[in-house]
C-alpha positions as CSV (number, residue, x, y, z in Angstrom):
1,X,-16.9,125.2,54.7
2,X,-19.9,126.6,52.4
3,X,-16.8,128.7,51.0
4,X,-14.5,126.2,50.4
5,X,-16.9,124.3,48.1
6,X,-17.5,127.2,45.8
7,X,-14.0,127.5,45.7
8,X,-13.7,123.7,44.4
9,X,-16.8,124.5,42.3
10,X,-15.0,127.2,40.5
11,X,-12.1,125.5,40.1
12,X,-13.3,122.5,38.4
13,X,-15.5,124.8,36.2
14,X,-12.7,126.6,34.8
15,X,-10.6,123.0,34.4
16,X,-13.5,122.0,32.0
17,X,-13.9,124.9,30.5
18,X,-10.0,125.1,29.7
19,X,-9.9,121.8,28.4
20,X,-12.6,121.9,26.1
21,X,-11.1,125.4,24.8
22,X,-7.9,123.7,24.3
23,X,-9.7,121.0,22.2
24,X,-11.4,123.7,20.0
25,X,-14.7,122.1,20.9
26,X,-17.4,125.0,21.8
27,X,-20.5,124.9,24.0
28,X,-22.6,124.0,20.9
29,X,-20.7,121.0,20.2
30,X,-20.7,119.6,23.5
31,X,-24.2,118.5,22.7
32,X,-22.6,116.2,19.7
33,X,-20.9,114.1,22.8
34,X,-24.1,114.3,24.5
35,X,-24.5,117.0,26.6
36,X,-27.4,119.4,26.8
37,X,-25.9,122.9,25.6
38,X,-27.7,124.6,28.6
39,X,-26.9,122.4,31.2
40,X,-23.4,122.3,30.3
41,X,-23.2,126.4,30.5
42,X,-24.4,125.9,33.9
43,X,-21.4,123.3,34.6
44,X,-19.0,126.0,32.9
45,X,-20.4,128.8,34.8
46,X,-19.9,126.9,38.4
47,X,-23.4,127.2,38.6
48,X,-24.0,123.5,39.0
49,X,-22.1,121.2,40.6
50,X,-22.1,118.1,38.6
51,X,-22.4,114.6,39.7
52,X,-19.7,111.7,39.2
53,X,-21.9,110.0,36.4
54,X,-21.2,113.4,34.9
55,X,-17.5,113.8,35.6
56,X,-16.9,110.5,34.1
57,X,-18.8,111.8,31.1
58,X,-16.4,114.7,30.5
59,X,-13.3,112.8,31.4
60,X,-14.0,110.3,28.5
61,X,-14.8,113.2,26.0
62,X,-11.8,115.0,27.0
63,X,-9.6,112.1,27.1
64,X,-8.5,112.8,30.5
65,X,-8.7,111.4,34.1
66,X,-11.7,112.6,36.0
67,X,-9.3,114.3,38.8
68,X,-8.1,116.0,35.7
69,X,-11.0,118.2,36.4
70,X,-9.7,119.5,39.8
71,X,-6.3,120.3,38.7
């Protein structure tokens, strides 16, 4: 199961990062939709697995759905 989950982690970590990238937004300008810049690398790296609150949050900046992220 543990396995599984990292797979999903991963998977949604490379969804944000490919939509921000397709937006031309970097890492640094995350923080001007209010992100912290380190925190955020953590999200991109799949080393954090954020929470809805969060998911909701990128959804809106992104101007997608929030299952968006797991596609």
């Amino acid at each position: 199961m543990e396995k599984d989950y990292e797979k999903l982690l991963l998977k949604m970590a490379a969804s944000i990062k490919h939509l921000r990238k397709q937006r031309n937004i970097t890492q640094e300008q995350m923080v001007d939709f209010g992100f912290n810049y380190r925190f955020f690398q953590k999200i991109e790296s799949g080393r954090y697995s954020p929470n809805l609150f969060t998911l909701h949050r990128l959804a809106k900046t992104f101007k997608v759905k929030v299952q968006d992220h797991f596609c």
